[in-house]
MARDO-105547 format. One record per residue (C-alpha): x, y, z; residue number from 1; chain. Coordinates in Angstrom, 2 decimals. Example, Ala and Ser with C-alpha at 12.3 -4.5 7.8 and 13.67 -1.06 7.14 Angstrom:
2
KEGU       px       py       pz  seq  mol
KEGU    12.30    -4.50     7.80    1    A
KEGU    13.67    -1.06     7.14    2    A
This chain:
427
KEGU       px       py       pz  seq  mol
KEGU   123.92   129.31    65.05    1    A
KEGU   124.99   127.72    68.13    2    A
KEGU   128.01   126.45    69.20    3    A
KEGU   127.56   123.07    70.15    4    A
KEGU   129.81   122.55    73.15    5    A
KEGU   131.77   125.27    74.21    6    A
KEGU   133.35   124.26    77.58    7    A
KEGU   132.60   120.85    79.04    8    A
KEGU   132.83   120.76    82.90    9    A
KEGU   135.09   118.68    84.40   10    A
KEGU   132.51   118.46    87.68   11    A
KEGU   131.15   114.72    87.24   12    A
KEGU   128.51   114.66    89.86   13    A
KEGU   127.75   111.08    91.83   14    A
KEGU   124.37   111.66    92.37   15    A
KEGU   123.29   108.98    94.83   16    A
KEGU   126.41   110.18    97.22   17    A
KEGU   124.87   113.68    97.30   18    A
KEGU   121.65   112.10    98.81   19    A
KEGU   122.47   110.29   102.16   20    A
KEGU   118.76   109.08   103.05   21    A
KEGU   119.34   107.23    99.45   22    A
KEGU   122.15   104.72   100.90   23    A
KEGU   119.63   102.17   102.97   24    A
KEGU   117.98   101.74    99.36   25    A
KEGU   119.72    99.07    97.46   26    A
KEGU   117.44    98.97    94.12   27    A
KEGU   114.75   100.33    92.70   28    A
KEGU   111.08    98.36    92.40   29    A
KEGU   110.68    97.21    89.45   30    A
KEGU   108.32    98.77    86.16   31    A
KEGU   105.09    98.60    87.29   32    A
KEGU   102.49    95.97    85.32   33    A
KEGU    99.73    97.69    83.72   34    A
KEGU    96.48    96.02    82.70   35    A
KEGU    95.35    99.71    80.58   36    A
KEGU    96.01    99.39    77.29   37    A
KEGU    98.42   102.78    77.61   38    A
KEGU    99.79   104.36    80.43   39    A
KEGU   102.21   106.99    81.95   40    A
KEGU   103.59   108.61    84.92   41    A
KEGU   105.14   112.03    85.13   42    A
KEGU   106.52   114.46    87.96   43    A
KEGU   104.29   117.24    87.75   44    A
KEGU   107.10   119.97    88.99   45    A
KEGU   109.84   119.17    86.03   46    A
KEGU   107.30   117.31    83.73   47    A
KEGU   110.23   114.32    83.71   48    A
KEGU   108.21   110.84    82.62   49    A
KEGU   109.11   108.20    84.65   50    A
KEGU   107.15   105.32    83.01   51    A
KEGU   105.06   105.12    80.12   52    A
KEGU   103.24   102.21    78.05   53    A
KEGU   102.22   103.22    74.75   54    A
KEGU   102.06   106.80    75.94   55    A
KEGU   102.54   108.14    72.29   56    A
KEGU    99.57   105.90    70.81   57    A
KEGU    96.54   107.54    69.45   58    A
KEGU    93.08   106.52    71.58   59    A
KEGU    89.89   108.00    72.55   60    A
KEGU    90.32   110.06    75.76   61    A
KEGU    86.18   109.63    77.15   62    A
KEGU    85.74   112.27    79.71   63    A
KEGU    89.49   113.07    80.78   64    A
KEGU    88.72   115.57    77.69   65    A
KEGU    86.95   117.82    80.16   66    A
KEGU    89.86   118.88    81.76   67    A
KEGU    91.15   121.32    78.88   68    A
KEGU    86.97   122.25    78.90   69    A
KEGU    87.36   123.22    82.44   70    A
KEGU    90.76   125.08    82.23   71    A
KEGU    89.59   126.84    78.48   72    A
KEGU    86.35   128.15    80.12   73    A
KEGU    88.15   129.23    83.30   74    A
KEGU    90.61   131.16    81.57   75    A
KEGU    88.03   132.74    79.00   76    A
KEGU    85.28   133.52    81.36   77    A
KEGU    84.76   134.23    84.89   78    A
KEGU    82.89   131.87    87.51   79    A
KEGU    80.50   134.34    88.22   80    A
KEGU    78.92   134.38    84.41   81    A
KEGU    75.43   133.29    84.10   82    A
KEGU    74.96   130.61    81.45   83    A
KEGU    71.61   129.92    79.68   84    A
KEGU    71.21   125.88    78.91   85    A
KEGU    70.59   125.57    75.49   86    A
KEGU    68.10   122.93    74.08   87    A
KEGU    71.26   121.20    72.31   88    A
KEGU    73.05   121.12    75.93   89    A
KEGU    70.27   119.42    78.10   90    A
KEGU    69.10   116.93    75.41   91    A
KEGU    73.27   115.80    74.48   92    A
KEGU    73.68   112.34    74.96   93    A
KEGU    75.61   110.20    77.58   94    A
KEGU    76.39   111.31    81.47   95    A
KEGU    73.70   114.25    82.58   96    A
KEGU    72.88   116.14    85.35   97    A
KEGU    69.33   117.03    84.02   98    A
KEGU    70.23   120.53    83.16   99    A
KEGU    66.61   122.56    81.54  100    A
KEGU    66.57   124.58    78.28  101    A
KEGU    66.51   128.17    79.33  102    A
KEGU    67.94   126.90    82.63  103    A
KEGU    70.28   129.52    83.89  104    A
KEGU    73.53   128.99    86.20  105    A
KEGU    76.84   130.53    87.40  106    A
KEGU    79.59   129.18    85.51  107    A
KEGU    81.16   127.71    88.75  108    A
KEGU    78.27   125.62    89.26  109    A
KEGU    78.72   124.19    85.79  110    A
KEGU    82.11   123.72    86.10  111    A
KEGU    81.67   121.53    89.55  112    A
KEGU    79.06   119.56    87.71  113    A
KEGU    81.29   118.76    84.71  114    A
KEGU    84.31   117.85    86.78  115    A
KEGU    82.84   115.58    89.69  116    A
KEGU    79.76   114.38    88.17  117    A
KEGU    81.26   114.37    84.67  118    A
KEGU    78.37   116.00    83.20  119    A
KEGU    77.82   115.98    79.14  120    A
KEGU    75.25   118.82    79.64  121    A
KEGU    77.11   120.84    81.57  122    A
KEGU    80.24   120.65    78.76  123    A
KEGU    78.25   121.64    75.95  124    A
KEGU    76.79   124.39    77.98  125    A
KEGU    79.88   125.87    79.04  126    A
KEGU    81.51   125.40    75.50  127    A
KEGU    78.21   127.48    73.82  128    A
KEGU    78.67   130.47    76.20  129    A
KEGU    82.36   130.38    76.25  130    A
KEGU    83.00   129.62    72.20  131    A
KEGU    79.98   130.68    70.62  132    A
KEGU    79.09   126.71    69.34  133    A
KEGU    80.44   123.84    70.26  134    A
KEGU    83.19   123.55    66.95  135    A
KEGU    84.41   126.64    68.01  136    A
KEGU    85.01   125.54    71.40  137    A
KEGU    86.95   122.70    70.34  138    A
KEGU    88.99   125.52    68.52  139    A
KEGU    89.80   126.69    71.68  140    A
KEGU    90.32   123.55    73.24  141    A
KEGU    92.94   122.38    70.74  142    A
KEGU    94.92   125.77    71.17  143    A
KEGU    95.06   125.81    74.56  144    A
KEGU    96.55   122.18    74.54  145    A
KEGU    98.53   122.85    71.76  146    A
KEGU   100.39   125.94    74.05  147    A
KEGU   100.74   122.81    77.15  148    A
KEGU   102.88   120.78    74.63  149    A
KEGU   100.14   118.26    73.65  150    A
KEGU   101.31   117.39    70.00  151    A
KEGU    98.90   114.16    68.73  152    A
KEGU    95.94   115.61    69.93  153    A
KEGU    92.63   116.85    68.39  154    A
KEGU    89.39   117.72    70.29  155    A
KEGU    86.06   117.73    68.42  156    A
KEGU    83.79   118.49    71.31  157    A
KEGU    84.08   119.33    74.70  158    A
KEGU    82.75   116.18    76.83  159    A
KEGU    84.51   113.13    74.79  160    A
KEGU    81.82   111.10    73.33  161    A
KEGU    83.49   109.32    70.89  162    A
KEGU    84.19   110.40    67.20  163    A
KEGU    87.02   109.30    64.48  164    A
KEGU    88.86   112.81    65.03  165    A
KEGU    88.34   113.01    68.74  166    A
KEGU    91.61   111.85    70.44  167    A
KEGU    94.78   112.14    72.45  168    A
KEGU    97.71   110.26    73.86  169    A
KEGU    98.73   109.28    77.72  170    A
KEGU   102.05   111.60    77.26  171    A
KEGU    99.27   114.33    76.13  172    A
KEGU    96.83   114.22    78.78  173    A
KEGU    99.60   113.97    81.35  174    A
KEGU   100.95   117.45    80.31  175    A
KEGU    97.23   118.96    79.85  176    A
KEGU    96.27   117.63    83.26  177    A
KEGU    99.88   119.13    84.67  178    A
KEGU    99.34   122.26    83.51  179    A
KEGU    95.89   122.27    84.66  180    A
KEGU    96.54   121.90    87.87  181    A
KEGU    98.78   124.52    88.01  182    A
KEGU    95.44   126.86    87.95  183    A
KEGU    94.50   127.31    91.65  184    A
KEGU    90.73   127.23    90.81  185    A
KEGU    90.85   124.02    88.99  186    A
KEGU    93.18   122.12    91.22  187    A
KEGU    90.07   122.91    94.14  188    A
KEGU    87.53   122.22    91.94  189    A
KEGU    89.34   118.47    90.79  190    A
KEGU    90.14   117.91    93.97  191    A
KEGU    86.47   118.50    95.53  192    A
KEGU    84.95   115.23    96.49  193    A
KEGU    81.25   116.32    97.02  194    A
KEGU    79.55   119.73    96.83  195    A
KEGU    75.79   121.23    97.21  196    A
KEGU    74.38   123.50    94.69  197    A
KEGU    71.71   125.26    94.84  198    A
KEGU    69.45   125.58    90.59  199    A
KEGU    66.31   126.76    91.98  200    A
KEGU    67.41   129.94    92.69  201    A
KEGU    68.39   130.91    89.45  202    A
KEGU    65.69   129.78    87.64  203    A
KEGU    63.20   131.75    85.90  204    A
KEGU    59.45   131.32    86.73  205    A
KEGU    58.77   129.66    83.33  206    A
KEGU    61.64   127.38    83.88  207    A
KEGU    60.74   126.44    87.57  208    A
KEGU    57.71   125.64    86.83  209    A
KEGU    58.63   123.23    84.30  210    A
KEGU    61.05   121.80    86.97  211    A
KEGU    58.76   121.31    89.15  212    A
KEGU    56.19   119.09    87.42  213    A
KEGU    59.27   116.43    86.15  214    A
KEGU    60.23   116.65    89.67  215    A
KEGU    56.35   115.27    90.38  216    A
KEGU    57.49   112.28    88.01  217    A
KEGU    60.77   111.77    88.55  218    A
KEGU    61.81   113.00    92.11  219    A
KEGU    63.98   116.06    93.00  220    A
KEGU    66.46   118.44    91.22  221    A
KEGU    69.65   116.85    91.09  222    A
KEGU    71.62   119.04    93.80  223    A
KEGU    73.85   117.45    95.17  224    A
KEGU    77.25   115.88    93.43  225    A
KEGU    80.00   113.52    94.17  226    A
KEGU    83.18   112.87    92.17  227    A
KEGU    83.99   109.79    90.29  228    A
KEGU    87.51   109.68    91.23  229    A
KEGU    87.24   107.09    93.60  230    A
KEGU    91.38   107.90    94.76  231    A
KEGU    89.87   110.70    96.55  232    A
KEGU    87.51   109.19    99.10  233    A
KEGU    89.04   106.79   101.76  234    A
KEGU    85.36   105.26   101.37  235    A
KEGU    86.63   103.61    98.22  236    A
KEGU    90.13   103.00    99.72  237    A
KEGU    91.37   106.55    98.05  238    A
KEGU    94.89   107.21    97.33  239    A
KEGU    97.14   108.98   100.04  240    A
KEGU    97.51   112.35    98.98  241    A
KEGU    95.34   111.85    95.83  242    A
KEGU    94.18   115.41    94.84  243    A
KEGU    92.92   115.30    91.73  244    A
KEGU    91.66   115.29    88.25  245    A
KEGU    89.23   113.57    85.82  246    A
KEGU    88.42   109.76    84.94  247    A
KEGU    86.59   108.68    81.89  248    A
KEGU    84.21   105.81    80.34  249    A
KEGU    82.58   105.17    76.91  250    A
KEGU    82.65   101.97    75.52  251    A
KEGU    85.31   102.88    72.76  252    A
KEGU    87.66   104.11    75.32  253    A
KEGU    87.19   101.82    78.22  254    A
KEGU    87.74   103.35    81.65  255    A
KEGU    90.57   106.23    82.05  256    A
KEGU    92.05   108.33    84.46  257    A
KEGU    94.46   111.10    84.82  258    A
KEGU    95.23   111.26    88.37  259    A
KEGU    97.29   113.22    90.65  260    A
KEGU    99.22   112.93    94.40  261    A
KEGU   101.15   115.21    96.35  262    A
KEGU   103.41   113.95    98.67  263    A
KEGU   106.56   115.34   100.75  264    A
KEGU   106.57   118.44    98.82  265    A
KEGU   106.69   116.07    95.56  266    A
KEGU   103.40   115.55    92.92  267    A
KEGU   103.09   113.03    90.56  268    A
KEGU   100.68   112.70    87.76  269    A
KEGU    99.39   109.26    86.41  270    A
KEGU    97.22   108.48    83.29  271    A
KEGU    95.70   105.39    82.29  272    A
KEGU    93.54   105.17    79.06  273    A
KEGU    91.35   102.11    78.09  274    A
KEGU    91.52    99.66    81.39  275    A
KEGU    89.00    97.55    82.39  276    A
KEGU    86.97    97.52    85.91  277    A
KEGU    88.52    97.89    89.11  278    A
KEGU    92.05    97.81    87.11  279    A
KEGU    91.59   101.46    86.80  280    A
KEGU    92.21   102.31    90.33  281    A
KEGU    95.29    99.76    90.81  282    A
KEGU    96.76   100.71    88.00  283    A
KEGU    96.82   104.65    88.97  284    A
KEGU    97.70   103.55    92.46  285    A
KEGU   100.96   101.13    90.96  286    A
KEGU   101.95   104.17    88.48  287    A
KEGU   101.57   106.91    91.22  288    A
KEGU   103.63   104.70    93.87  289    A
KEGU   106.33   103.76    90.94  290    A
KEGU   106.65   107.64    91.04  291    A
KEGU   106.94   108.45    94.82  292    A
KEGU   108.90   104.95    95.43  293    A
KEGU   110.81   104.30    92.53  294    A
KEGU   112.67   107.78    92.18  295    A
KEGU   114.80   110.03    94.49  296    A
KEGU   114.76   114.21    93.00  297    A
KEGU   118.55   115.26    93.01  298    A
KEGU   118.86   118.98    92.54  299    A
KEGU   121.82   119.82    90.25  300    A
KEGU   121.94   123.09    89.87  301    A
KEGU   121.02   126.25    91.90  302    A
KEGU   120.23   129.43    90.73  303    A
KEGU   123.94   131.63    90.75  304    A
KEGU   125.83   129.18    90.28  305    A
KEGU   128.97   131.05    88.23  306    A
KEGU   129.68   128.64    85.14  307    A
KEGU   132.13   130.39    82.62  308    A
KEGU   133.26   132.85    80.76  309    A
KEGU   133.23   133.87    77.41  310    A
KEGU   134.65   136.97    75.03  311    A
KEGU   131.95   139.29    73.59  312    A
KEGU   131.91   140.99    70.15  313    A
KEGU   132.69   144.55    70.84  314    A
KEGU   132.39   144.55    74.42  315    A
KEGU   134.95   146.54    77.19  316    A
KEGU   135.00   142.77    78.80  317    A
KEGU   134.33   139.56    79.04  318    A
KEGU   130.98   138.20    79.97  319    A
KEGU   130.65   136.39    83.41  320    A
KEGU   128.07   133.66    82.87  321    A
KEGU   126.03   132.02    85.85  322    A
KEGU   122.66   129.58    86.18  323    A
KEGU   119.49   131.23    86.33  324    A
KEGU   117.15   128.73    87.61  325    A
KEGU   117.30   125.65    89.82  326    A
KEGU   116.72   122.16    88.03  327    A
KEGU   116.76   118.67    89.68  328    A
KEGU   116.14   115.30    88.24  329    A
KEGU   114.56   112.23    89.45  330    A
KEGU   117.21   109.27    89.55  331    A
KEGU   116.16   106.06    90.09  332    A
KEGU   116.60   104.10    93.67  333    A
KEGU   120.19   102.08    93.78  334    A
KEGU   121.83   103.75    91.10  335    A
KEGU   124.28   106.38    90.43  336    A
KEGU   124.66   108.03    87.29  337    A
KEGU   127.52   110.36    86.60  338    A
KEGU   125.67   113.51    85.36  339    A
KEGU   128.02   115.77    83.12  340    A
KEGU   127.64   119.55    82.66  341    A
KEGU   128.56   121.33    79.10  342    A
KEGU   127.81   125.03    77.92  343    A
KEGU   125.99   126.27    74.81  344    A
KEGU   126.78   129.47    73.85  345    A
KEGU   125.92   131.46    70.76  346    A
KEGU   128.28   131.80    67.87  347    A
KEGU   128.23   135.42    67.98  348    A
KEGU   127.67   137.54    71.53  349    A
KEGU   127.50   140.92    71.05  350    A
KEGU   127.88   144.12    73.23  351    A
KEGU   126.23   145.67    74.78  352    A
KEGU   124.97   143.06    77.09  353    A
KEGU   122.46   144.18    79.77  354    A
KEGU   122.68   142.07    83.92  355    A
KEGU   120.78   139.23    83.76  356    A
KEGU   120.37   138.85    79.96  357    A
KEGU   119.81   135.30    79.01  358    A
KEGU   123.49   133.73    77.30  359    A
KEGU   123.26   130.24    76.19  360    A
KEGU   122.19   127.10    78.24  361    A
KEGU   124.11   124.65    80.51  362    A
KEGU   123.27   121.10    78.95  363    A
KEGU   123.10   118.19    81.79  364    A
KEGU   123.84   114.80    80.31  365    A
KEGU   124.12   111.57    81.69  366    A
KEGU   125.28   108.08    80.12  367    A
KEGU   125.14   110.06    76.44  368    A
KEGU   121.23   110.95    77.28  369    A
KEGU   120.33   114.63    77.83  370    A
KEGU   118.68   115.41    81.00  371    A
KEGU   117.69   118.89    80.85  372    A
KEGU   118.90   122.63    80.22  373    A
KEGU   119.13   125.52    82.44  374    A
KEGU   119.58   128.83    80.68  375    A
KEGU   123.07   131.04    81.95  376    A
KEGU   122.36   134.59    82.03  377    A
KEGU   125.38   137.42    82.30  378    A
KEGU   126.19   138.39    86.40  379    A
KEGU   127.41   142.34    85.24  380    A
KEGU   126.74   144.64    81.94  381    A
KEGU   129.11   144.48    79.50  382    A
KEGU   128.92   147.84    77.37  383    A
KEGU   130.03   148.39    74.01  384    A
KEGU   134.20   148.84    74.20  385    A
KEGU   135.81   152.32    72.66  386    A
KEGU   137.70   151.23    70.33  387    A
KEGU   134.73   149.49    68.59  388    A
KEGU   132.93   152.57    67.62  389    A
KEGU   133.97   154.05    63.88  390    A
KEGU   136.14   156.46    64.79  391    A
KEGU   136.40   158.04    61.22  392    A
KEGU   133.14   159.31    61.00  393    A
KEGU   133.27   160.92    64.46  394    A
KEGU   136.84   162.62    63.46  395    A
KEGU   135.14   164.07    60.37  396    A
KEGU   133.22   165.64    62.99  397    A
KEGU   135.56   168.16    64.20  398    A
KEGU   138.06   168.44    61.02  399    A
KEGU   134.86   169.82    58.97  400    A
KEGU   134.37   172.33    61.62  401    A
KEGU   137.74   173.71    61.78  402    A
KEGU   137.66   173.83    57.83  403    A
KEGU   133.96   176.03    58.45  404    A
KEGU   135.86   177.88    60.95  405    A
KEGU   138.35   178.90    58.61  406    A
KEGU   136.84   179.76    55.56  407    A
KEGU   134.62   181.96    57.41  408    A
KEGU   137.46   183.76    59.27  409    A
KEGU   138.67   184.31    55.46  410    A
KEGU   135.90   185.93    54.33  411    A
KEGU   135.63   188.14    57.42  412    A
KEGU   139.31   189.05    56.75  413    A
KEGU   138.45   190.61    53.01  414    A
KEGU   135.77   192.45    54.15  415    A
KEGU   137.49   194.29    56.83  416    A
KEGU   140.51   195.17    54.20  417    A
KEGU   141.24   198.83    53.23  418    A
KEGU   139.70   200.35    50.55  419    A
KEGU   142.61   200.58    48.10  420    A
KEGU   143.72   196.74    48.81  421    A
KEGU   139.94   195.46    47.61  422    A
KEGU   140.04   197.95    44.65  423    A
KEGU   143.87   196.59    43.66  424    A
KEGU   145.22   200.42    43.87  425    A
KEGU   148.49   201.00    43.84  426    A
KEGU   150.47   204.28    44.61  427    A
């Protein structure tokens, strides 16, 4: 059990005072308007959503599904794996890259293929070799976006071609796509705009020559691969500080995007699921500037920060409780909240307690609306007091050994008696 509110703070923090460049700002820009039939906009470093449109509605996701493809085969294989094409992978339907039965290719080159040139071959491929068959890819896939906190979500395949059971939300595919790109390898490959890769040297003879007669008919090996996020390339007036992930098209699902932009130390991720057209692109650019624009980061708390106090069960003292992580909030241009700080402790904290060892949370609030919790850990051991041990037992200890002690002394004492005094004889 938990006890709700232990000590409430009387430190009120004004939020916008504690952020001079913020005074020249006298309001915030207003909500962006969103053509997409759902939307959302999230800082990637807290996960705080600053804007969403239907974010928690149900829709097909298209190809923004092969982001938890990509991050599911790079955490389950290694780039360097050689995957065979299967007949089932180069003949799937929708977006190809022409890949050959019996074709054979690292698993880097397949995930660069799937990610810029959204590639429905190269998905299946990768889900074959990494789950065994395609269903138990999607296995995978749902588990590993279950574990990044995406709750209305279900995968059925690993490129997004549409089926009944085959869907997501914005909220979801914002927190896939930030914890995606908190894997090194997939943040460069998402954030590649074109790349060169070499098939012909992995092929086998059988398979080249094959290659070589369609390439008679229908002109060379497809080797070369641009992405379809057009926020990365100025050529398509790109995004400033764009870097990444994954847009998306079938019919069903109109055009999406999740998208992502670092700026100024700050990253923002944007997704946008069913738009139409060139609406796309100025709807991630609106919901990525309502993000860098809109919002200020305040950090209200520091790591060490001592908070409290509190008795412990059995313990030689109290416990000395103080932050252990940072945590900062984004507040909205022109406004200042009063942000109130209350502890959470345990009902029951026992000794001993061990430096460091996690004690509760402080709770941040602000106009009755919780803004986050940072956990309080204890600054010193607190060990278990003296006079909690059970004494009576331990006493026992050395009253049974003095009542040993004597008996035996007792029965040395007869045996060293005189003759006539065992006997009973009397003069």
């Amino acid at each position: 059990m938990i006890k709700r509110i232990i000590v409430v703070l009387t430190l009120i923090v004004l939020v916008l005072k504690s952020v001079p460049a913020i005074g020249a700002v006298s309001a915030s820009p207003a909500e962006p308007v969103i053509a997409g039939a759902a939307a959302l906009v999230l800082d990637a470093e807290n996960g705080q959503v600053l804007y969403g449109k239907s974010q928690d509605r149900k829709m097909y996701p298209a190809s923004t599904t092969k982001i938890v493809t990509a991050l599911v085969a790079l955490e389950m294989s290694s780039p360097d794996d050689m995957v065979e094409v299967s007949r089932q992978a180069a003949e799937v339907a929708g977006s190809r890259v022409g890949l050959q039965p019996g074709e054979r290719l690292p698993m880097e080159h397949l995930l660069y293929m799937l990610m810029l040139n959204s590639a429905n071959d190269a998905a299946v491929a990768i889900a074959e070799h990494v789950g065994g068959s395609v269903q138990g890819f999607a296995e995978l896939m749902n588990r590993r976006a279950g574990q990044l906190g995406a709750r209305h979500t279900n995968f059925t395949n690993p490129h997004g071609l549409p089926d009944a059971n085959h869907y997501s939300t914005a909220r979801d595919l914002a927190v896939i796509g930030r914890g995606a790109m908190q894997n090194d390898t997939f943040q460069d490959i998402a954030g590649t705009t074109t790349i060169k890769l070499g098939r012909k040297e992995y092929m086998s003879p059988e398979v080249l020559r094959r290659v070589e007669k369609l390439e008679q008919i229908h002109g060379p090996l497809q080797e070369d691969f641009y992405n379809h996020n057009r926020l990365l390339t100025q050529s398509y007036n790109g995004y400033k500080g764009a870097n990444g992930i994954k847009t998306g098209y079938t019919a069903e699902a109109g055009q999406c995007i999740v998208a992502s932009a670092r700026r100024d130390g700050r990253e923002m991720i944007a997704v946008v699921l069913n738009s139409r057209g060139a609406s796309l692109w100025a709807d991630a650019a609106a919901l990525l500037d309502y993000g860098f624009d809109g919002f200020t980061p305040v950090e209200l708390v520091t790591p060490r920060q001592m908070i409290t106090d509190t008795a412990v069960k059995n313990g030689a003292d109290r416990a000395t409780l103080e932050t252990a992580e940072y945590f900062y909030y984004n507040f909205p241009l022109g406004r200042s909240p009063e942000v109130t700080r209350q502890v959470e402790l345990p009902d029951n904290i026992v000794a001993p307690l061990e430096a460091g060892q996690k004690v509760g949370e402080l709770v941040l609030e602000s106009q009755g609306r919780e803004l986050g919790r940072v956990p309080l850990a204890n600054i010193s051991p607190v060990p278990r007091s003296l006079t909690s041990y059970p004494w009576w037992p331990l006493l026992g200890v050395p009253v049974f050994l003095l009542l040993l002690y004597g008996m035996i002394r007792r029965r040395r004492n007869r045996r060293s008696r005189p003759l006539y005094l065992k006997q009973g004889y009397r003069r």
